[in-house]
C-alpha positions as semicolon CSV with decimal commas, in nm:
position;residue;x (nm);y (nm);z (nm)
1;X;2,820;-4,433;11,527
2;X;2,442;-4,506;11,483
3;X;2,426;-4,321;11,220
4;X;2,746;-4,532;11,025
5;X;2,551;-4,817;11,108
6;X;2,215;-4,735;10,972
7;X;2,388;-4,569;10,639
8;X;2,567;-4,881;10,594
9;X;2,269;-5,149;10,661
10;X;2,061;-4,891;10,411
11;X;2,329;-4,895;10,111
12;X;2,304;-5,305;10,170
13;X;1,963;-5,301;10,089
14;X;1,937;-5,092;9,841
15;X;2,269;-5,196;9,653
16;X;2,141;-5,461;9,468
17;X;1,834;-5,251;9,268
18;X;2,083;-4,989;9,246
19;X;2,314;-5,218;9,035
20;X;2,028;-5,331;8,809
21;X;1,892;-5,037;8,712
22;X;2,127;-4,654;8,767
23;X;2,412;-4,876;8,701
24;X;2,322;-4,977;8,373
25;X;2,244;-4,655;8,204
26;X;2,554;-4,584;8,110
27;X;2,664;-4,905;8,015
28;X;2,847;-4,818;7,673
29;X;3,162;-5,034;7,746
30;X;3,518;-4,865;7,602
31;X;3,443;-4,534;7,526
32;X;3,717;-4,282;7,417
33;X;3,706;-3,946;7,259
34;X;3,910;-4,062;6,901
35;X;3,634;-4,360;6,898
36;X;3,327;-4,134;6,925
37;X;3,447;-3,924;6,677
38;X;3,559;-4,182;6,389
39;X;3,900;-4,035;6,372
40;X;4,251;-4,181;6,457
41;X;4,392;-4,088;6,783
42;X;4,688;-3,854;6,681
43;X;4,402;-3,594;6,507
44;X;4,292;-3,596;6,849
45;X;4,651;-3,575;7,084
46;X;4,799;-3,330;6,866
47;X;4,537;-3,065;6,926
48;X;4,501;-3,123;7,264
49;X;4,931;-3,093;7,300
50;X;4,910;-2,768;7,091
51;X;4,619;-2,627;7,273
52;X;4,758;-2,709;7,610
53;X;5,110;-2,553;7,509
54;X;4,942;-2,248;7,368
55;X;4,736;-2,196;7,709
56;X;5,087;-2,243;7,940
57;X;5,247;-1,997;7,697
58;X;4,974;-1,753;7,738
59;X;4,978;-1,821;8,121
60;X;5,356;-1,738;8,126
61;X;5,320;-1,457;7,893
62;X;5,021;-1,321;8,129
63;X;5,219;-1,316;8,440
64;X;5,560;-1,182;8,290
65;X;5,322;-0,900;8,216
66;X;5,289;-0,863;8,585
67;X;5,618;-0,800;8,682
68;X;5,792;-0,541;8,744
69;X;6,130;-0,435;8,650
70;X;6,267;-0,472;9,037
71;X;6,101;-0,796;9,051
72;X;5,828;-0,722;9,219
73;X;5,481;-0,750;9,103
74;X;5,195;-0,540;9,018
75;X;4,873;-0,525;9,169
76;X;4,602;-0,536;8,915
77;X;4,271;-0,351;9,050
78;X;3,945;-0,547;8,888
């Protein structure tokens, strides 16, 4: 409990210079990823949708691989 106590009284004090200063460096208000780049938003959702369905396809792919015919699987030594 002392320890709570102490932690809390410390962050307190130290709050306030914390706020001026480590807050502030990275102050860059609205950041997003199409913004940054200079490009409209859709050149940036459709690769991520594309790119996320080819990864679950692989993923599914990868584990059918897996199975066997009884419906068991295999265990892969590494």
């Amino acid at each position: 409990m002392l320890g709570i106590l102490i932690g809390a009284g410390v962050y307190a004090e130290v709050y306030p210079w914390v706020e001026r200063t480590l807050l502030r460096l990275g102050s860059y208000g609205k950041l997003t990823v199409p913004g940054v780049l200079g490009v409209n938003h859709w050149a940036v959702i459709v690769p991520l949708v594309v790119a996320g369905g080819t990864f679950l396809l692989w993923l599914d792919r990868r584990e059918k691989g897996n199975r066997l015919s009884e419906g068991g699987y295999r265990v892969v030594a590494k």
